[in-house]
C-alpha positions in Angstrom: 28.5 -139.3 84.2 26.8 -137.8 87.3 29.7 -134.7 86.7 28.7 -134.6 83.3 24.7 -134.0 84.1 25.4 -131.5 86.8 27.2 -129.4 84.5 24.5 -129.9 81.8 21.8 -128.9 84.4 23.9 -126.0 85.4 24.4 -124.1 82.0 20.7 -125.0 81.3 19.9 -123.0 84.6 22.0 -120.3 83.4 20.6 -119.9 80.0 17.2 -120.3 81.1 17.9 -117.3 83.5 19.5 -115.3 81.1 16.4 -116.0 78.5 14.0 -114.9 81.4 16.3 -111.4 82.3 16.6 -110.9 78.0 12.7 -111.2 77.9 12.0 -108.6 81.0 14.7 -106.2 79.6 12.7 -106.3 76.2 9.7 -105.5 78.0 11.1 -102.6 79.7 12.0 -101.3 77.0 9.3 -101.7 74.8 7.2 -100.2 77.8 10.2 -97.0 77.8 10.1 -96.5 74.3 6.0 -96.5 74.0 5.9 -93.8 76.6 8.3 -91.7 74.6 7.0 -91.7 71.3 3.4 -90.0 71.9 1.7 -92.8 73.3 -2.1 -93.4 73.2 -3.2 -93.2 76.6 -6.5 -95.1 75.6 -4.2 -98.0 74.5 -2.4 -97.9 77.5 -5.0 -97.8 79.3 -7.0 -100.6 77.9 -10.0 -97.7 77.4 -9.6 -97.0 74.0 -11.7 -94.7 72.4 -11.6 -94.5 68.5 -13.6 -91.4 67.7 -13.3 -91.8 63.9 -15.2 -95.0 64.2 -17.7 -94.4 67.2 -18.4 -90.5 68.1 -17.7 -87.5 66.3 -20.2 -84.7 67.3 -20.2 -81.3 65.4 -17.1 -79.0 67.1 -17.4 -75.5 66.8 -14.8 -73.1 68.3 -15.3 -69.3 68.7 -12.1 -67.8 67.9 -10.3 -71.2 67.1 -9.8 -71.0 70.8 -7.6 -68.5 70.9 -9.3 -66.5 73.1 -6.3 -63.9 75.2 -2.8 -65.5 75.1 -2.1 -67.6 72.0 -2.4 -71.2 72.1 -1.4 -73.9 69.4 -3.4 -75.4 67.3 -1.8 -79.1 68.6 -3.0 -78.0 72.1 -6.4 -77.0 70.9 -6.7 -80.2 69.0 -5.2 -82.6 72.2 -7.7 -80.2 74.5 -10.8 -80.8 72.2 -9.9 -84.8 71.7 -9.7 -85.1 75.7 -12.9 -83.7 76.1 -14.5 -85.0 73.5 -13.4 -88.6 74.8 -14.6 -87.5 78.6 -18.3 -87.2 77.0 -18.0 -90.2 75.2 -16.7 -92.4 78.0 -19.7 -90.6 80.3 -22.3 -91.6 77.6 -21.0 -95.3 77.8 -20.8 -95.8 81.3 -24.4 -94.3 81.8 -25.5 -96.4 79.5 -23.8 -99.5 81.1 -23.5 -98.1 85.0 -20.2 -99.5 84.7 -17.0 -97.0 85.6 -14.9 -98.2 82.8 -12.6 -95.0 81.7 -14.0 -92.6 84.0 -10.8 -92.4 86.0 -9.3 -91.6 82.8 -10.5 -88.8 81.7 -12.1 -87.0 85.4 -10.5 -85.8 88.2 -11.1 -87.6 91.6 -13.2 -84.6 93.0 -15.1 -84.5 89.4 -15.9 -88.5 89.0 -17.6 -88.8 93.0 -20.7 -86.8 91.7 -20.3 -89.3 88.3 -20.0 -92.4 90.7 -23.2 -91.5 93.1 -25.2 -91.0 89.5 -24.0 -94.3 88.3 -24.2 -96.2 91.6 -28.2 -94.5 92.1 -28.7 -95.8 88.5 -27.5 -99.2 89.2 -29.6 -99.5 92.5 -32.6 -98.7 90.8 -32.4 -100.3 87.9 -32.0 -97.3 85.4 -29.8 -96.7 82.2 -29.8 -93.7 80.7 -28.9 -93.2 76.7 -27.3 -90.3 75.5 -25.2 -88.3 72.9 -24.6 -84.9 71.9 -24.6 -83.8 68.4 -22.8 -80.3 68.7 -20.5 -78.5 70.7 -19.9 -75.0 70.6 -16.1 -74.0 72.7 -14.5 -71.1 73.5 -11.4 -71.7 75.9 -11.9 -68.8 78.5 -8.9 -69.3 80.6 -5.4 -70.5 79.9 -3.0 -70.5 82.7 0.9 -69.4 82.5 1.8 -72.4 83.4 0.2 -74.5 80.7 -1.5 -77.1 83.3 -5.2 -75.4 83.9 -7.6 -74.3 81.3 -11.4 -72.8 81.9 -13.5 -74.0 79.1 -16.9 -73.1 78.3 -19.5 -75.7 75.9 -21.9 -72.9 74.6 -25.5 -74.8 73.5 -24.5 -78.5 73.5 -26.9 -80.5 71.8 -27.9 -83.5 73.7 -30.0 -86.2 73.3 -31.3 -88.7 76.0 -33.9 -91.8 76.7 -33.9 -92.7 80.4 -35.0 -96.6 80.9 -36.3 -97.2 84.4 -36.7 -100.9 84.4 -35.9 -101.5 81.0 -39.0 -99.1 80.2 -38.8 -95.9 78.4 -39.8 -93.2 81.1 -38.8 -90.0 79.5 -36.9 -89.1 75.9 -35.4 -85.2 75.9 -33.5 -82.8 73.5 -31.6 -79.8 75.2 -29.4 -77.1 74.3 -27.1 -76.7 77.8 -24.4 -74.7 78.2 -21.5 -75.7 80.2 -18.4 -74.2 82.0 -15.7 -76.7 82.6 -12.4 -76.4 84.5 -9.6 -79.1 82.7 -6.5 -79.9 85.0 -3.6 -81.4 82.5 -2.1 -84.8 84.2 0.5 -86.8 82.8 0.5 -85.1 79.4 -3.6 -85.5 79.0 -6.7 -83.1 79.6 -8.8 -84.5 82.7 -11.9 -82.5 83.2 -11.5 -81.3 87.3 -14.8 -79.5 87.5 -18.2 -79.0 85.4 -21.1 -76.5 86.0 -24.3 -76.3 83.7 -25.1 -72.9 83.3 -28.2 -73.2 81.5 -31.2 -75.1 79.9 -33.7 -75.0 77.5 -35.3 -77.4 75.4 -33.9 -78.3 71.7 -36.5 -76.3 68.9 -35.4 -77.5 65.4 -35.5 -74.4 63.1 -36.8 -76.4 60.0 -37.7 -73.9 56.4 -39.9 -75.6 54.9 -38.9 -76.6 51.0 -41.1 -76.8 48.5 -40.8 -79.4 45.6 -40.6 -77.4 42.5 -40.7 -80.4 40.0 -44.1 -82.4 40.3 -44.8 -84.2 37.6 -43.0 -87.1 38.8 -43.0 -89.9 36.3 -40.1 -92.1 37.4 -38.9 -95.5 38.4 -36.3 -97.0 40.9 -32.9 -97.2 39.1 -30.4 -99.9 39.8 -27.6 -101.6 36.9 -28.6 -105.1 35.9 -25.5 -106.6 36.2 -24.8 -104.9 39.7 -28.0 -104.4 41.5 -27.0 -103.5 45.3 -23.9 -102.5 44.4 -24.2 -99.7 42.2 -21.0 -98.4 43.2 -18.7 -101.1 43.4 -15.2 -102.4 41.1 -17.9 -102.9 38.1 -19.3 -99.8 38.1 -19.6 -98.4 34.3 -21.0 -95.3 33.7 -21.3 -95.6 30.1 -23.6 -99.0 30.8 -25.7 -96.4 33.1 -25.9 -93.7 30.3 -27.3 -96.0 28.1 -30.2 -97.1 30.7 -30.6 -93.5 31.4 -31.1 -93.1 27.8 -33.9 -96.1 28.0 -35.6 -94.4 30.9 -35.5 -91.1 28.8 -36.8 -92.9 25.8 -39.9 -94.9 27.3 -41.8 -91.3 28.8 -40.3 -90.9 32.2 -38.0 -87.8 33.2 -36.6 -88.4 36.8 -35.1 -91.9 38.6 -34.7 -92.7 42.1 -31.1 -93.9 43.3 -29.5 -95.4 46.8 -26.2 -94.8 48.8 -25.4 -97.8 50.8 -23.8 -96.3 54.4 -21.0 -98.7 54.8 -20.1 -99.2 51.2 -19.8 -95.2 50.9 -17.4 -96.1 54.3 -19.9 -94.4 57.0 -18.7 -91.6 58.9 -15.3 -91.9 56.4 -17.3 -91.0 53.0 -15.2 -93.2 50.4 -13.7 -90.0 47.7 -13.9 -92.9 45.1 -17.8 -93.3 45.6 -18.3 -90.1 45.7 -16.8 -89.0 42.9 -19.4 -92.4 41.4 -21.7 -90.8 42.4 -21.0 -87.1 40.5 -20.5 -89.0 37.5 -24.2 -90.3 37.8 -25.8 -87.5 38.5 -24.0 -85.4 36.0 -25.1 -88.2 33.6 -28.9 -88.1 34.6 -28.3 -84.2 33.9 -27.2 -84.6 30.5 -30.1 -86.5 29.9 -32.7 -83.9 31.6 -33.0 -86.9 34.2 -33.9 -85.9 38.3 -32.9 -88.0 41.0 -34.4 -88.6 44.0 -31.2 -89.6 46.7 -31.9 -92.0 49.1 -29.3 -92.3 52.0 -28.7 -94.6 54.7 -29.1 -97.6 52.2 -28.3 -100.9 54.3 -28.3 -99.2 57.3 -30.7 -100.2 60.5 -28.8 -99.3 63.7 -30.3 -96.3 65.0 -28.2 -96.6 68.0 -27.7 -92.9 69.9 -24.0 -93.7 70.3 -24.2 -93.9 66.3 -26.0 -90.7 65.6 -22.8 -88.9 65.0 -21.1 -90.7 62.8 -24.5 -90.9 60.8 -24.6 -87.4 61.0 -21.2 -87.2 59.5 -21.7 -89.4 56.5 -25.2 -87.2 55.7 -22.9 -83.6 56.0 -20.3 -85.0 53.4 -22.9 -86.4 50.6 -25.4 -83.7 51.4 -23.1 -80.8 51.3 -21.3 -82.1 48.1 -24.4 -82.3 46.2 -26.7 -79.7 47.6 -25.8 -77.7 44.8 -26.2 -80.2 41.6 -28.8 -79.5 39.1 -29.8 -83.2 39.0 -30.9 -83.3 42.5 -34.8 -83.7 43.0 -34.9 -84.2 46.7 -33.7 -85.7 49.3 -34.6 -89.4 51.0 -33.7 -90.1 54.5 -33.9 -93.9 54.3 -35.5 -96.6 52.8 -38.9 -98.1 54.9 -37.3 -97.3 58.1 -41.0 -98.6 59.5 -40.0 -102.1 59.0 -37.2 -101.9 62.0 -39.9 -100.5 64.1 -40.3 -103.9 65.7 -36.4 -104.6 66.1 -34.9 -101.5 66.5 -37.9 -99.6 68.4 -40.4 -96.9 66.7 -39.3 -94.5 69.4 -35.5 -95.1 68.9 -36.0 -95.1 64.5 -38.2 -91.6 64.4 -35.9 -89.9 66.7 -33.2 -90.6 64.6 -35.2 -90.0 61.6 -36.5 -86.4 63.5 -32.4 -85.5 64.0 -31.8 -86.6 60.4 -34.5 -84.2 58.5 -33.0 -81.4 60.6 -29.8 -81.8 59.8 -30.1 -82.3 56.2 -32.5 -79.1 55.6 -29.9 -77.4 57.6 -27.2 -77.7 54.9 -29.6 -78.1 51.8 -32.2 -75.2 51.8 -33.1 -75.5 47.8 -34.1 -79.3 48.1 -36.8 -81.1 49.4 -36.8 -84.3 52.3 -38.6 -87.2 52.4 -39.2 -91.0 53.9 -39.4 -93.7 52.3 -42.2 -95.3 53.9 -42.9 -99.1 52.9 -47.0 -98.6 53.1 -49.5 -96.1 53.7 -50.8 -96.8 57.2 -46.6 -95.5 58.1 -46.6 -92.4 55.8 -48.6 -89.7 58.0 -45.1 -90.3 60.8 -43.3 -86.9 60.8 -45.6 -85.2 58.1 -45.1 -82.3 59.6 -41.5 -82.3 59.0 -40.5 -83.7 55.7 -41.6 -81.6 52.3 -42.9 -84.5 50.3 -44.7 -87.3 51.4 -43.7 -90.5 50.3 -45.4 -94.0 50.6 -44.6 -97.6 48.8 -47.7 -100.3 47.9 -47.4 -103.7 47.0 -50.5 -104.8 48.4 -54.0 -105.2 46.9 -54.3 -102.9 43.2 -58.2 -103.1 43.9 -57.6 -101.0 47.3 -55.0 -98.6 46.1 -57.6 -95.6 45.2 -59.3 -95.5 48.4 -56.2 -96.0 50.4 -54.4 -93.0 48.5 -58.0 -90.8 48.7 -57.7 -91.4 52.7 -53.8 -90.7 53.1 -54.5 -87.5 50.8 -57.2 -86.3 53.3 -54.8 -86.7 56.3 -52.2 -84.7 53.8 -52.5 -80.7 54.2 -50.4 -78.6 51.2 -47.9 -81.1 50.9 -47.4 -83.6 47.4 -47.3 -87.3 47.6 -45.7 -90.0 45.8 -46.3 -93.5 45.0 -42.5 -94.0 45.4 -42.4 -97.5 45.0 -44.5 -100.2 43.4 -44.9 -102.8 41.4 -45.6 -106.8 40.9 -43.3 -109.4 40.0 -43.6 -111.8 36.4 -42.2 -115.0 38.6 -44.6 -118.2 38.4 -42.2 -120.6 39.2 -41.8 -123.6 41.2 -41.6 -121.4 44.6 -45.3 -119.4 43.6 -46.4 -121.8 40.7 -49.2 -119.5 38.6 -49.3 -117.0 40.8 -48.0 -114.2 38.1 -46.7 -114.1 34.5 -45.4 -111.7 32.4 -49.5 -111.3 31.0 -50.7 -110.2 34.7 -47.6 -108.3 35.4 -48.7 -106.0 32.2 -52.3 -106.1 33.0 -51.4 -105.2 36.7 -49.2 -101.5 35.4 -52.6 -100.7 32.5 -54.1 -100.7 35.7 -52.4 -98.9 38.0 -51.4 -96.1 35.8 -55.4 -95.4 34.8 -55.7 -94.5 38.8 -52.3 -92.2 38.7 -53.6 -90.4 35.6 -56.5 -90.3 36.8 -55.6 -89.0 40.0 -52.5 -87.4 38.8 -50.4 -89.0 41.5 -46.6 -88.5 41.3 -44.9 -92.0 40.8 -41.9 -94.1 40.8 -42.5 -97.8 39.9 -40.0 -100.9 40.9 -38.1 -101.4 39.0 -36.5 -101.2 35.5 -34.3 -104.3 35.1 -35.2 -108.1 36.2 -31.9 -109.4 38.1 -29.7 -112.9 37.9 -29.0 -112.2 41.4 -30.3 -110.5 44.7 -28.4 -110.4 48.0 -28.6 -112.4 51.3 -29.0 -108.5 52.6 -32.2 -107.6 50.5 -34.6 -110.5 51.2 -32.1 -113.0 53.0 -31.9 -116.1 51.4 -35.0 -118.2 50.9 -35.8 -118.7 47.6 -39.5 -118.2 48.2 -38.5 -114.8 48.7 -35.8 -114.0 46.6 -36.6 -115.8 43.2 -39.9 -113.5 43.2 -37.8 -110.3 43.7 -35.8 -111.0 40.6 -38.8 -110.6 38.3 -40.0 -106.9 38.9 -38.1 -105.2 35.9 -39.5 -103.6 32.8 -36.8 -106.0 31.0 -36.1 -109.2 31.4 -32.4 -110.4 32.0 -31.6 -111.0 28.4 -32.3 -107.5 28.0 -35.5 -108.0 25.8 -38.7 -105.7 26.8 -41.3 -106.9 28.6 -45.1 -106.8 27.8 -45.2 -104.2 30.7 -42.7 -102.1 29.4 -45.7 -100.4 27.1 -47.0 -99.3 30.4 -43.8 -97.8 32.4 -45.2 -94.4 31.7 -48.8 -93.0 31.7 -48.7 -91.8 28.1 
């Protein structure tokens, strides 16, 4: 018996030991084979850096890069990703005095000067916030042996906030140029030495577009059936021809329209919803319809680390539809004014500063605009957008002498009532507060001050809904149920008593 359990212990020894050798072999291996078949160093390296979902500032090369002896197109690309990834990993650990990756991607002679910033930073309790938004490189030097490369960064577009005690102590735009030596280790670009050669300060080059189209009589546009999600599996254009057609019908000539961020998939605009969205505008043209496009729908980041995928998103829509005949003008974002108090005013109009820029840069024929949710927000950035655009839902009885005193703030520049409205809904969450009788009474009134003042409008909104999403209002009934009950129709699809006065004739 006792034979008999010695030689079961021993064979469960040796198959134990040959289980443990198996498994380390396997992991050899694996290791082996990873290396060989173009592993990601980031992976590797547990610094991962996916640029397609968290930096991708403008790259510009003179001459492709191929500046004296010929160089591939894979090199150029692994060169530009390495460096790329350098700034990005820079950004983060300035942001977070942490180290994390800068070993990675710098030389030891070129990460002390990088460590004495961070560890100066950390001492004193400062973080620094950064990106850049455009790179212009020209590869000056490429050495025989493959291993050394001189690169120069002509007018790099960064943007900073430096935080000295969690306070905002200075916020800077500046066009640097850079020369940078690479050293190539272990199959990746680490950047060995970096000089600045210059610095000025960032001027926006904005042409001021006029709106050519003023008599504005339009309304916010969403389908009944898929408010929110305009775009989504239900989308039917014939369903939004015939509302088009309704619009058309009842005296008004232009809508206004939204492109959620990450249903239109962010920096990766979706081909599906964009091709959506052609089929609406081309619709609305048909018709003799103009459409204001408002971007960045559901969107309230502002995060400088996000700027370039933002910035991305805006240069695919934008330049796809610069040139459509449908297109009134341009609108950055929906009230960006109410993420003033969680996102930071300073961190919001920056973004919305960079934003204008860029979109005027690729669109000279339209106009921009800002959605702003009141008056009191609508004189931010005058000087920048083309059209001034302001929403009111509060007291009709003010609404004259609050657009009188915005217009003499206003030099040469339209405004529109973009938004407005009241809702029908009396019900158990605002008992007799409205009805569809002060809901008419409320647009007679109204639209006796916009003739009168011949104020450019867009009214909220055409259809009443079944639904509205947690995202819109969140979900307390006391809020939502009232948002339901704005339309000109009601959600059987019969007219309401306001519907007579959508439009000013």
């Amino acid at each position: 018996m006792k034979k008999t359990s010695k030689r079961i212990l021993r064979i469960t020894l040796m198959l134990t030991y040959i289980i443990i050798i198996g498994i380390l072999l396997f992991l050899v291996s694996s290791i082996f084979s990873f290396l060989n078949t173009g592993a990601d160093r980031s992976k590797m390296l547990h610094t991962e850096v996916k640029k397609i979902e968290q930096y991708l500032p403008k790259i510009t090369w003179k001459n492709d890069g191929n500046e004296g002896r010929e160089i591939s197109k894979q090199k150029i690309s692994a060169i530009k990703n390495d460096y790329i990834d350098a700034w990005y990993v820079k950004h983060i650990a300035y942001k977070t005095n942490t180290r994390v990756g800068i070993e990675d991607y710098f030389t030891e002679s070129a990460r002390k000067n990088i460590y004495n910033i961070l560890d100066y930073n950390k001492k004193n309790n400062i973080t620094i916030e950064s990106t850049t938004l455009e790179h212009n490189l020209d590869i000056e030097f490429f050495s025989e042996d493959g291993q050394l490369l001189v690169l120069k960064d002509n007018d790099a577009v960064e943007y900073k906030k430096v935080f000295k005690d969690n306070v905002l102590v200075l916020e800077t735009t500046e066009v640097n140029t850079y020369r940078y030596v690479l050293l190539l280790e272990d199959g990746f670009w680490r950047i060995r030495h970096m000089v600045k050669e210059s610095s000025e300060k960032y001027k926006s080059k904005l042409i001021k577009t006029p709106i050519e189209f003023t008599n504005i009589k339009g309304i916010n546009y969403y389908p009944q059936e898929t408010p929110w999600n305009m775009y989504g599996e239900e989308f039917n254009i014939n369903i939004i021809k015939n509302d088009f057609r309704i619009i058309k019908k009842a005296g008004l000539n232009s809508i206004r329209i939204f492109v959620p961020y990450e249903d239109f998939g962010k920096a990766n605009v979706n081909y599906k919803k964009i091709e959506k969205l052609k089929k609406v505008l081309d619709t609305a043209l048909e018709l003799d319809i103009k459409v204001v496009i408002t971007l960045f729908d559901f969107y309230g980041n502002y995060d400088v680390l996000d700027w370039t995928l933002n910035h991305r998103h805006t240069e695919k829509i934008v330049n796809t539809f610069k040139d459509h005949k449908a297109v009134l003008a341009w609108d950055v974002k929906n009230e960006p004014n109410l993420d003033f108090d969680s996102r930071g005013k300073v961190n919001v109009t920056a973004w919305l500063d960079f934003m204008i820029s860029l979109i005027k840069s690729i669109d000279k024929n339209h106009p921009v605009t800002i959605g702003w949710s009141n008056v009191e927000s609508a004189t931010i950035l005058k000087d920048k957008v083309d059209v001034i655009s302001f929403h009111y839902y509060e007291n009709l009885a003010e609404f004259e002498k609050e657009y009188l005193t915005l217009k003499e703030k206003i030099e040469n520049k339209p405004i529109i009532l973009q938004e407005f409205g009241v809702s029908s809904y009396g019900g158990m969450w605002r008992p007799f507060a409205s009805s569809d009788e002060k809901q008419a009474n409320y647009y007679k009134d109204i639209q006796k001050v916009l003739t009168k003042n011949e104020i450019p409008f867009m009214s909220w909104t055409l259809y009443d809904f079944d639904n509205v999403p947690k995202e819109v209002l969140g979900r307390l009934p006391w809020r939502t149920n009232p948002q339901k009950k704005f339309g000109f129709i009601s959600n059987t699809g019969a007219k309401k008593l306001s519907f007579k006065y959508i439009s000013s004739e």
